[in-house]
C-alpha positions in Angstrom: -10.0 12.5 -26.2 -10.7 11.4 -29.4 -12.3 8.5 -30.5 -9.5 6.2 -31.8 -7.6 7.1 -28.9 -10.2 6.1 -26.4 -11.1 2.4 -28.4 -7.3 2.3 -27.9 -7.8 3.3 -23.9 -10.8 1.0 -23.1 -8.6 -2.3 -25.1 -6.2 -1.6 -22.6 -8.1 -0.8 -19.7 -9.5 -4.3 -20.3 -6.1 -6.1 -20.5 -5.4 -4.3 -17.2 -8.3 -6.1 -15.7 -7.1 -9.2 -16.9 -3.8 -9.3 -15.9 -5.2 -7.8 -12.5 -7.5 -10.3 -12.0 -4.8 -13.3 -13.0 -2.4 -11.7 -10.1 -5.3 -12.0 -7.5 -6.0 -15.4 -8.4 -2.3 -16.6 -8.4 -2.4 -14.7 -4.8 -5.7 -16.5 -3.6 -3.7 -20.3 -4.2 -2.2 -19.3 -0.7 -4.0 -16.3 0.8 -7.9 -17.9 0.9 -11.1 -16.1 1.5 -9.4 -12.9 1.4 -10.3 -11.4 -2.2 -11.0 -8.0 -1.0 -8.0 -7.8 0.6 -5.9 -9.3 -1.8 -7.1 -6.6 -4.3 -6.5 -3.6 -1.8 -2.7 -4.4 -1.6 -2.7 -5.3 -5.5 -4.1 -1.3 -6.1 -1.5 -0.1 -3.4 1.5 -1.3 -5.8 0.1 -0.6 -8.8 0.3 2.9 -7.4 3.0 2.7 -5.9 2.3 3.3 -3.0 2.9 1.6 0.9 0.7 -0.3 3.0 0.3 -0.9 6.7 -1.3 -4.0 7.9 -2.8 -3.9 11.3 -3.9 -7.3 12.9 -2.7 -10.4 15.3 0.4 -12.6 14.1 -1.0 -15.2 12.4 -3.6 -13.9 9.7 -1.6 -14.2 6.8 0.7 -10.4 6.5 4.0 -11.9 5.2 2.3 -14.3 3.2 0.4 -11.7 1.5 4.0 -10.0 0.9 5.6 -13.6 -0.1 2.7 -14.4 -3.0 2.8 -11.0 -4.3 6.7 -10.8 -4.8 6.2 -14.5 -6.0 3.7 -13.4 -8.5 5.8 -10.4 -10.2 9.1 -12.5 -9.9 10.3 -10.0 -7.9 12.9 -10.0 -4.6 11.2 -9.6 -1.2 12.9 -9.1 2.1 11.9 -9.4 5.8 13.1 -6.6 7.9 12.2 -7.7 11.9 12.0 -4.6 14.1 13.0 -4.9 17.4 14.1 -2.2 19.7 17.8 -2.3 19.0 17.5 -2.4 15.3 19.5 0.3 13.6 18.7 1.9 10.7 22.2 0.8 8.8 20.6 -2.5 9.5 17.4 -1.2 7.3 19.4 0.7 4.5 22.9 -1.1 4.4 26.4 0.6 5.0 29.7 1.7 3.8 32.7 -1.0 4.5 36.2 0.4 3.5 38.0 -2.1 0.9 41.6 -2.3 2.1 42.2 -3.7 -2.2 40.6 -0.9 -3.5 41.2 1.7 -0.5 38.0 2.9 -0.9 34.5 2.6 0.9 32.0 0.4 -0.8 28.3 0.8 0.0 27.0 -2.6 1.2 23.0 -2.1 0.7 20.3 -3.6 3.3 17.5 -5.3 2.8 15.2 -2.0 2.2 16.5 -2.6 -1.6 14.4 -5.0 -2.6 11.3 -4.8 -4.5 8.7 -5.8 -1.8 10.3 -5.1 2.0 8.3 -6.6 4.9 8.8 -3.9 7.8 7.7 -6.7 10.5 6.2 -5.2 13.6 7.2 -2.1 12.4 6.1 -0.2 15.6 8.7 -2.4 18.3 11.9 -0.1 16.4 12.8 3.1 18.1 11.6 5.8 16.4 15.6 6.5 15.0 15.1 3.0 13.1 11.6 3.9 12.0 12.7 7.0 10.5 15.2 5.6 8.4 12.5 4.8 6.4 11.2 8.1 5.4 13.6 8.9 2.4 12.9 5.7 1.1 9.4 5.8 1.2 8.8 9.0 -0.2 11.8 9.3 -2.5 12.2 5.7 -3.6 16.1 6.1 -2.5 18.8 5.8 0.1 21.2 9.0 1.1 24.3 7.0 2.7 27.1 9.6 3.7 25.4 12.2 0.9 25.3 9.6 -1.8 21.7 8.5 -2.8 21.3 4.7 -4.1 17.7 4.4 -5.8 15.7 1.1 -5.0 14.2 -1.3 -7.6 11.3 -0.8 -9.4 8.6 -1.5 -8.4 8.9 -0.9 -4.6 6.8 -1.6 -1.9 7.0 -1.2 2.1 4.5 -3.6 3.8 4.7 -2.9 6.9 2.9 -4.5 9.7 1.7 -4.0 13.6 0.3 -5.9 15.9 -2.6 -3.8 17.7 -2.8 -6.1 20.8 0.6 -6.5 22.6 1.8 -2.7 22.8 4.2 -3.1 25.6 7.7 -2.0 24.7 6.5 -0.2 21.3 6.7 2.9 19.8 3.7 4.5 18.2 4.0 5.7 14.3 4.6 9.6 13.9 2.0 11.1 11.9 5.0 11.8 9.1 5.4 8.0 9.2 1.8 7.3 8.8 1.1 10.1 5.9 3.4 7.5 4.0 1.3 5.0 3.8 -1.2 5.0 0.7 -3.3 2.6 2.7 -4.1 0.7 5.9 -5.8 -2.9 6.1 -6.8 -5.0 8.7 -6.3 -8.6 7.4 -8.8 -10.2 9.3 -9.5 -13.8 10.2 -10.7 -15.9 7.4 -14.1 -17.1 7.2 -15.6 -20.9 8.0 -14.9 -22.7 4.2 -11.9 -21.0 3.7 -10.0 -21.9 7.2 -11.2 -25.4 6.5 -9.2 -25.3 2.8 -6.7 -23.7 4.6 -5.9 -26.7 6.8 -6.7 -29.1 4.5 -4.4 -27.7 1.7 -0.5 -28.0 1.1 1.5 -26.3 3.3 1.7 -22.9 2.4 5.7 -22.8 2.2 5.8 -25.3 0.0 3.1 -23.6 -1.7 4.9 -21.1 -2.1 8.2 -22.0 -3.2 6.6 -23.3 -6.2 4.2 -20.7 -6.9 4.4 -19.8 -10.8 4.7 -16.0 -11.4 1.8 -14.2 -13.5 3.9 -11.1 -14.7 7.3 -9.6 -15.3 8.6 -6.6 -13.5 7.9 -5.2 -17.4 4.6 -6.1 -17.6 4.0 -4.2 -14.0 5.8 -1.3 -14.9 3.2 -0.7 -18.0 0.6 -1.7 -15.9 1.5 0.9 -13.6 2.5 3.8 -16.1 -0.8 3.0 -18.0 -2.9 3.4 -14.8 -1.4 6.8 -13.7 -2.6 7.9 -17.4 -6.2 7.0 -17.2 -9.0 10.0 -17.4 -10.2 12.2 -14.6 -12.8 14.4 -15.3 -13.0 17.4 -14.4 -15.9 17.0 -11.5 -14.1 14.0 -10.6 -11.1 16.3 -9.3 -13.4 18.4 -8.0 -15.3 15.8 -6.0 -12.5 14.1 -4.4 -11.1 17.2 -3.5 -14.3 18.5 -1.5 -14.0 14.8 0.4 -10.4 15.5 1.6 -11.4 19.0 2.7 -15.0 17.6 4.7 -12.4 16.0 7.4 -10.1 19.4 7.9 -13.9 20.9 9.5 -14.4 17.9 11.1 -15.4 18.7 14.8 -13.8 15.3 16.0 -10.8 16.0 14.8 -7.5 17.6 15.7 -6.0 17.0 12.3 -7.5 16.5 8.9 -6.2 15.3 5.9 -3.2 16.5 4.0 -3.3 17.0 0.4 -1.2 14.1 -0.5 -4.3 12.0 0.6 -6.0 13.1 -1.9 -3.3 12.5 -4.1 -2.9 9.1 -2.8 -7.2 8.6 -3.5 -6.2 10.0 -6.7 -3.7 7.2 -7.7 -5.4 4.2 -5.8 -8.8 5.4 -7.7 -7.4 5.2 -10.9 -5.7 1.8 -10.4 -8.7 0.1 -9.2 -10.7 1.8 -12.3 -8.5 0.2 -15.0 -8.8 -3.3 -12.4 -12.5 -2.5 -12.9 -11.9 -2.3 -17.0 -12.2 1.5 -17.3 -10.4 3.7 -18.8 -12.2 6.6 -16.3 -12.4 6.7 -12.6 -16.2 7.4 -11.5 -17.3 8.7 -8.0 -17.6 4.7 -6.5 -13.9 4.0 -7.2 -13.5 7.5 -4.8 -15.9 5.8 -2.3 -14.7 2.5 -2.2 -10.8 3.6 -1.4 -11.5 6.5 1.0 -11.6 4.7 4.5 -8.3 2.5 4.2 -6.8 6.0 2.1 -7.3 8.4 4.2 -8.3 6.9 7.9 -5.2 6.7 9.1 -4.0 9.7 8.8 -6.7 11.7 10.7 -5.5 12.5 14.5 -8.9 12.1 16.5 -9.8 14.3 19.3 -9.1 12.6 22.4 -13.1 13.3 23.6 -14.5 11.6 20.4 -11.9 8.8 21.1 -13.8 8.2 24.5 -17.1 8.4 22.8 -16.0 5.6 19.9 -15.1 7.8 17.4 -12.7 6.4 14.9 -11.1 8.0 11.6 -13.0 5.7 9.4 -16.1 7.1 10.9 -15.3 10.7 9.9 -14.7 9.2 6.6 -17.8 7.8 5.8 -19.7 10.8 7.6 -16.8 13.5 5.1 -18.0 11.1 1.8 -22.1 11.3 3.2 -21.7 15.3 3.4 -20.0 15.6 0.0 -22.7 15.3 -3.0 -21.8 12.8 -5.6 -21.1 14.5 -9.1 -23.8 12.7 -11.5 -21.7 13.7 -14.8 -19.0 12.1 -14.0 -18.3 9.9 -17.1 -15.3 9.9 -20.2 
């Protein structure tokens, strides 16, 4: 890299940050106490990727969709799974128009930038894997004709890990599509307090300004997917994926696409950081809501405690950090 090009890289890297930081503090007007968070699912669009929010009702998971699409003046949509949901009602259909005599494809709500996939697990596993294509492919095959989805596009899908009665678990396929996995969490002391004694969300949001054009977003995310790896960078991240495939707790480690997905998220939250590199924390910091999730977990380290973040954390203690690791 030379050195015009990177002075040109790090001016960019820090306009990143700012516009990064002015998107999670639009978010925060509604979403309070939750800046980590916040930022997680703002690094999971700008690599376009899909994120799964386990947690109660309650905790904020559509208005986290609601001020993000609010913030990018961009078109969200609520899908609600229940068990007779179908997936036409996900992707859309085609209607046969007696004027024209010809079928016209009516999309579905999937086609919008951010789609809220509510409860995701209550839909039969038919509905859930109507999502696949979509999520992978960023398009709909109806009747062998694909219709692409805006840019950008995210599925934020959700689950409530209490009530499982009448639900249908997540395939591993379904779950590998997911860039990351949050837990929302309850908010803290102050912040519950602002929370009630603030304007009602709605209203909130119904006025909420946006920060950035679907333009802006699209550089924002091009310029991100450009930023510098080193070479023991790729080497690093690559030894942490393959820690969990030994992993004596588990039956399945991860696939190579999480490390693609690290890869991605890692150089997002570098440029959100002001970098025009990734170094070996931005690896650390992502790897548990990355990569957790997809680990299957032996069924006797599941009766011990044993989660998938905890191989994590055990895969990135095993792996030695790379010390040159710099532009």
């Amino acid at each position: 890299m030379s050195e015009s090009a990177g002075v040109d890289a790090d001016a960019l890297a820090g306009r990143f940050a700012q516009m990064f930081a002015a998107l999670a503090g639009n978010i925060e007007r509604v979403v309070r106490g939750k800046r980590e968070k916040v930022e997680l699912a703002l690094v999971c669009l700008l690599a376009e990727g899909h994120l799964l929010v386990e947690d109660v009702p309650g905790v904020g998971k559509t208005t986290l969709a609601r001020a993000i699409s609010a913030s990018i003046e961009a078109e969200w949509a609520r899908i609600q799974f229940t068990p007779d949901l179908l997936p036409s009602d996900i992707t859309g259909v085609s209607i046969f128009n007696q004027g024209t005599s010809a079928f016209e494809f009516h999309p579905g709500p999937i086609f919008a930038n951010l789609a809220v996939a509510d409860e995701i697990n209550r839909g039969s596993p038919k509905t859930q894997s109507a999502l696949l294509e979509v999520m992978e492919e960023r398009r709909v095959t109806v009747e062998g004709t694909p219709h692409p989805v805006p840019r950008p596009f995210m599925v934020i899908a959700t689950q409530n890990p209490v009530d499982m009665d009448g639900t249908y678990p997540l395939p591993e396929a379904q779950l590998d599509r997911f860039l990351m996995r949050i837990s929302m969490g309850y908010p803290d002391h102050q912040a519950e307090v602002a929370l009630l004694a603030g304007a009602p969300t709605g209203a909130m949001l119904d006025t909420m300004p946006p920060v950035l054009g679907r333009e802006d977003l699209a550089r924002m995310i091009d310029f991100a997917q450009r930023l510098h790896v080193a070479p023991p960078l790729f080497d690093y991240l690559v030894r942490v994926v393959a820690a969990t495939r030994a992993h004596a707790d588990l039956r399945l480690g991860a696939s190579p696409r999480a490390g693609i997905a690290l890869l991605r998220a890692a150089r997002v939250r570098a440029a959100a950081a002001g970098r025009s590199y990734i170094v070996p924390e931005d690896v650390k910091a992502l790897a548990v809501p990355v990569i957790a999730h997809r680990l299957i977990v032996t069924p006797e380290a599941e009766l011990r405690g044993r989660s998938g973040a905890d191989v994590v954390a055990e895969a990135l203690g095993s792996v030695p950090t790379p010390q040159a690791a710099g532009v």
